[in-house]
C-alpha positions, -999 to +999 in steps of 0.1 A: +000+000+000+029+021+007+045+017-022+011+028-039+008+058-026+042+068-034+042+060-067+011+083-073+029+116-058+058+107-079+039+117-106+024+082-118-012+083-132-037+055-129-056+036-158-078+013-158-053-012-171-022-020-144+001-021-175-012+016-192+003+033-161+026+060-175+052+074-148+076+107-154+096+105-185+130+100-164+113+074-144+101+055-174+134+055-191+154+046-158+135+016-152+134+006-189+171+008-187+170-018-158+154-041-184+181-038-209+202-048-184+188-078-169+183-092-201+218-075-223+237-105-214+209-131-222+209-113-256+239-112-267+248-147-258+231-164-289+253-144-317+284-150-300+280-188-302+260-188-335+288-164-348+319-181-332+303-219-347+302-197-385+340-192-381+336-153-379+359-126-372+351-106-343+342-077-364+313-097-379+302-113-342+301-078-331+276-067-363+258-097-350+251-085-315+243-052-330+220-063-353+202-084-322+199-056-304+185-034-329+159-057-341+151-068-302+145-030-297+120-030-327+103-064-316+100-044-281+084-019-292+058-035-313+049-065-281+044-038-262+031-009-279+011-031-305-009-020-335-037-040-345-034-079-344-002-075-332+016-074-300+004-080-264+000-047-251+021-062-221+053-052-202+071-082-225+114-075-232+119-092-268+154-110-277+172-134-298+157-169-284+179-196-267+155-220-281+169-223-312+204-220-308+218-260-310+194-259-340+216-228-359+245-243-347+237-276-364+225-259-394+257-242-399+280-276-390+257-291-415+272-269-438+244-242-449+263-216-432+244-184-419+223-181-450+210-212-446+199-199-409+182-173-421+162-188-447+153-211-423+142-185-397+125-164-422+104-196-438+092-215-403+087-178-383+058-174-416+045-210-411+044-197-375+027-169-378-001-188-396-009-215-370-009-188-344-046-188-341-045-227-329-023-215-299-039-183-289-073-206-281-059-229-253-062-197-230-091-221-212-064-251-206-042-226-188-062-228-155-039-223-121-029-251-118-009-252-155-001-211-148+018-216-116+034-248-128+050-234-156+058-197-140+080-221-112+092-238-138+106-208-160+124-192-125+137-231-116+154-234-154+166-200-150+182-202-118+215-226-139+218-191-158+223-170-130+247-197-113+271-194-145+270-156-151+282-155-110+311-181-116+318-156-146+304-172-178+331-182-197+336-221-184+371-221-203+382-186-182+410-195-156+392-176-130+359-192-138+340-205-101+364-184-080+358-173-048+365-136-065+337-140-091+315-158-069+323-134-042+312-103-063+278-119-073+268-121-038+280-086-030+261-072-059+233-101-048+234-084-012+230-047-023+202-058-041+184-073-008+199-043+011+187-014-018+152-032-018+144-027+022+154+013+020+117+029+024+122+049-005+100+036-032+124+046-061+154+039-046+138+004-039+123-001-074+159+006-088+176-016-067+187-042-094+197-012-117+217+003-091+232-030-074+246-033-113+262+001-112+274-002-078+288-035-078+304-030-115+321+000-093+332-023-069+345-048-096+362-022-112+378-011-079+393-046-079+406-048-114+378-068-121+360-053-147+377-040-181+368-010-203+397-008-223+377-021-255+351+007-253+367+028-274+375+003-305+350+003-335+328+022-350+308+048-329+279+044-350+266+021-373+233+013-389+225-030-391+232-036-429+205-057-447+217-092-456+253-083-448+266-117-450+246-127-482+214-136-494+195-164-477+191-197-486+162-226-480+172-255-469+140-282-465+157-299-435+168-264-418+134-251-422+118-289-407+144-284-377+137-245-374+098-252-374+102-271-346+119-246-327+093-220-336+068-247-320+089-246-290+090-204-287+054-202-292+049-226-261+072-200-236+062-170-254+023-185-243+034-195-211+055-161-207+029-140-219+002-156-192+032-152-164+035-116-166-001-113-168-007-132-138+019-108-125+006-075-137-029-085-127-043-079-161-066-097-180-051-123-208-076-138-232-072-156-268-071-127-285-043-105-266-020-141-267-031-142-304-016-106-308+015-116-289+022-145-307+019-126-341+045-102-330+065-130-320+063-146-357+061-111-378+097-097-356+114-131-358+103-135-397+115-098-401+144-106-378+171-121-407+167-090-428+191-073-403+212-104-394+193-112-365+178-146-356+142-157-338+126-133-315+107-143-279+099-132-249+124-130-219+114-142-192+143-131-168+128-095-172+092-113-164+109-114-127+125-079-131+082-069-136+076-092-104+106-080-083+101-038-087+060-042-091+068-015-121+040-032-143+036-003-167+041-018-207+059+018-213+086+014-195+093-018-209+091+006-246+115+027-232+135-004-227+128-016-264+138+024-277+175+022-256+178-014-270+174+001-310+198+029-298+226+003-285+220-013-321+232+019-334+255+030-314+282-001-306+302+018-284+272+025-262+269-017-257+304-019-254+300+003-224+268-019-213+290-053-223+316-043-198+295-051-166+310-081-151+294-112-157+293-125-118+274-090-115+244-102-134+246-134-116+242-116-084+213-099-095+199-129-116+198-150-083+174-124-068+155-120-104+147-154-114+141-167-077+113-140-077+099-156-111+095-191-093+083-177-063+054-156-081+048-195-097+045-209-058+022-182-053+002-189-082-003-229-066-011-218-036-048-208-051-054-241-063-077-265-051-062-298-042-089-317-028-105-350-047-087-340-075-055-349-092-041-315-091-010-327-068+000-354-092-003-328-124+019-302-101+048-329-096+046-347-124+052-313-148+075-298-122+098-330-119+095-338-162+105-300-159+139-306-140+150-332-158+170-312-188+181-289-163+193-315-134+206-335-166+215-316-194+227-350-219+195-366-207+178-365-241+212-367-263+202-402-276+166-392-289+155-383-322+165-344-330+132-330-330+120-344-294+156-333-276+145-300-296+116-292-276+121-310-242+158-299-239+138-269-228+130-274-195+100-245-196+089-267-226+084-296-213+068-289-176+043-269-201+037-300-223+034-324-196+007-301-172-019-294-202-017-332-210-022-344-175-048-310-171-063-325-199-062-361-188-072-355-149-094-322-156-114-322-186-118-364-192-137-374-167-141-409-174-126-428-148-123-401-122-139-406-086-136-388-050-104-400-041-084-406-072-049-412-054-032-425-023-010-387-030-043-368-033-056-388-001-024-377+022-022-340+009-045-331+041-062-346+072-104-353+071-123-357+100-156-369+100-186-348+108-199-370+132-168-373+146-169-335+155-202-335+172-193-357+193-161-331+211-172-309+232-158-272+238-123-277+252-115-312+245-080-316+232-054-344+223-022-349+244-001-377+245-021-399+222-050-391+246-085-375+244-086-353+273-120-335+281-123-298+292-121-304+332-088-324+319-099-360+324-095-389+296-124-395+273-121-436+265-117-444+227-134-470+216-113-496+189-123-493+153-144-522+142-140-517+104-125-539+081-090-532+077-095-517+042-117-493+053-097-476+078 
């Protein structure tokens, strides 16, 4: 409530929509910058591999992460903003996907090179954006139960993220898991914690921002953090069209890429529902239909500027959850400064010089707060003579698997180890299947469907009750009456399998 009230006299005006608040211009832009920097390293990550597996030169990796910045800015801007039939209208960071990056990778080994990525991108993101009206209608099989699961699931896969960024990120770095790196993460971790209890609202709302720049300071103070390279390149450039060639069309690369667009409309769904669920905003068919299209149209425009497919973050779905700064213009403002880094590479050689372990610090706190808002979600479902519990753990442990073992699904046929390498994947997968199977068949369901279901809680008979009196109570394994005397219990005569 506090933190209500302050927001209104620092200038924030109310809608009827949580995500059409608009704050003060400086506000908006300070907390969009946040975003870019929750998510900068998650971004650039995908064209460094994709471009290291091509054999390029640094020069061209660099056009790479320019050109993903650029077009994640412009997909940004249209999730959020929207025109009609696309976007979400929600507070939704867009980026280069990690989905499909062992699929590029594979398509360049295979030797189609880069062109044959993009062609490949640019042919299953259109078959995409056609059988996006199939996807936007399951809004009705995405009841609690499936919301909470997944949301838990997206902050549990996330978590192996943050863990690398604070060991430093580079597993081939000498210094990588030392006690310096890991040291700084929980510094920067700790100002976050510390930033977050000050009872200044904005200070507070900042506090990942501001942990960043603080613990970057810090990192800096100890040598840790280099910005010698700021200075080399160009100052500005503009993403050249097809820079590395025309694309090509490859029937298998577009078969594999399809897949992976299967796999980023599932998360972009499940994302889209989590930050609604977080924002408090209504989500129906139509508004994931609209973010799904802008999904398809930005990653279909993507390969134009020598970027690759386009989804939702969902690291910056706990930045929403973590500052309560639900407004879908900040998260512009975010898209805007992200086009701007595309043009201007020294400015994201500035923002590329913030220590890795530093995001981990602050990812720890970020993608924890995802999982949690998913445990929160749970909490409000109904678990009694029902199979809920079983749908919760069975998604939640088929979930873990890729993540607790990564190789797990090395031996299966590409296009299964596509989609349930992803751990967000397949929890969502496996709860609408068993929602389906436990929720909506009903043949075969009956009052107590599972020894589970029948241990979640304890059930004491009505008649049971009437017969207590006011003040009886149970000590020792004895019925003791009000004036503290034993009350005799008489032996069950039931049959055994009736007890």
């Amino acid at each position: 409530m506090n933190i209500k009230k302050k927001s209104a006299a620092a200038g924030a005006k109310p809608s009827a929509r949580p995500e059409d608040q608009r704050l003060p211009l400086a506000s908006t832009f300070a907390y969009g910058f946040q975003h870019v920097l929750t998510m900068y390293g998650g971004i650039i990550a995908p064209p460094l591999i994709i471009g290291a597996a091509a054999g390029m030169s640094s020069q061209d990796i660099g056009l790479l992460i320019a050109a993903c910045l650029f077009v994640g800015g412009l997909a940004t801007i249209l999730q959020t903003i929207g025109i009609p039939f696309f976007g979400s209208q929600l507070p939704l960071v867009q980026g280069v996907s990690f989905a499909g990056v062992s699929t590029m990778v594979a398509i360049v080994h295979g030797g189609g090179g880069i062109q044959a990525v993009f062609g490949s991108v640019i042919a299953a993101s259109l078959i995409g954006l056609l059988i996006t009206p199939l996807f936007s209608k399951i809004i009705r099989f995405f009841p609690p139960v499936v919301t909470g699961t997944v949301i838990t699931t997206i902050g549990l896969t996330l978590m192996p993220v943050a863990a690398n960024w604070a060991m430093g990120g580079n597993s081939k770095s000498p210094d990588y898991g030392s006690m310096a790196n890991i040291g700084l993460a929980a510094v920067t971790m700790a100002i976050v914690l510390l930033l977050s209890k000050v009872g200044n609202a904005a200070i507070s709302r900042l506090s990942i921002l501001l942990a960043m720049v603080l613990g970057t300071m810090i990192a800096f103070a100890f040598g840790m953090a280099d910005f010698s390279k700021v200075g080399q390149g160009e100052i500005v450039a503009f993403p050249t069209p097809f820079a590395f060639g025309p694309p090509t069309f490859e029937i298998a690369a577009i078969v594999s890429m399809l897949i992976v667009i299967l796999v980023t409309l599932t998360e972009t769904s499940a994302d889209i529902i989590a930050v609604g669920d977080i924002v408090g905003t209504k989500v129906d068919a139509k508004r994931i239909g609209n973010g799904l299209r802008a999904d398809m149209l930005s990653s279909a425009v993507s390969p134009l500027f020598n970027s690759f497919t386009q989804s939702a973050f969902a690291q910056n779905v706990g930045l929403v959850a973590i500052t309560g700064v639900k407004s879908r213009f900040v998260v512009s403002a975010g898209g805007l400064i992200l086009v701007v880094l595309g043009l201007l590479p020294v400015l994201g050689r500035v923002v590329a010089s913030v220590p890795t372990p530093v995001l981990g610090g602050a990812g720890v706190v970020l993608f924890g707060t995802v999982a949690a808002s998913g445990i929160r979600t749970l909490s409000k479902v109904e678990y009694r003579n029902n199979m809920n519990l079983i749908i919760v753990a069975a998604s939640l442990g088929f979930g873990m698997i890729p993540i607790a073992a990564p190789t797990f699904y090395d031996k299966f046929p590409t296009w299964f180890s596509t989609i349930f390498h992803s751990g967000i994947s397949s929890a969502a997968l496996m709860a609408i299947l068993l929602n389906l199977l436990f929720n909506h068949v009903k043949a075969g369901n009956s009052e107590n469907q599972s020894v589970f279901v029948a241990g979640t809680e304890r059930i004491i008979r009505e008649d049971d009750l009437k017969c207590l009196a006011e003040g009886d109570r149970y000590e020792n394994g004895k019925l003791i009456d009000c004036d503290g005397k034993e009350v005799p219990v008489e032996p069950s005569r039931l049959p055994a399998d009736e007890h």
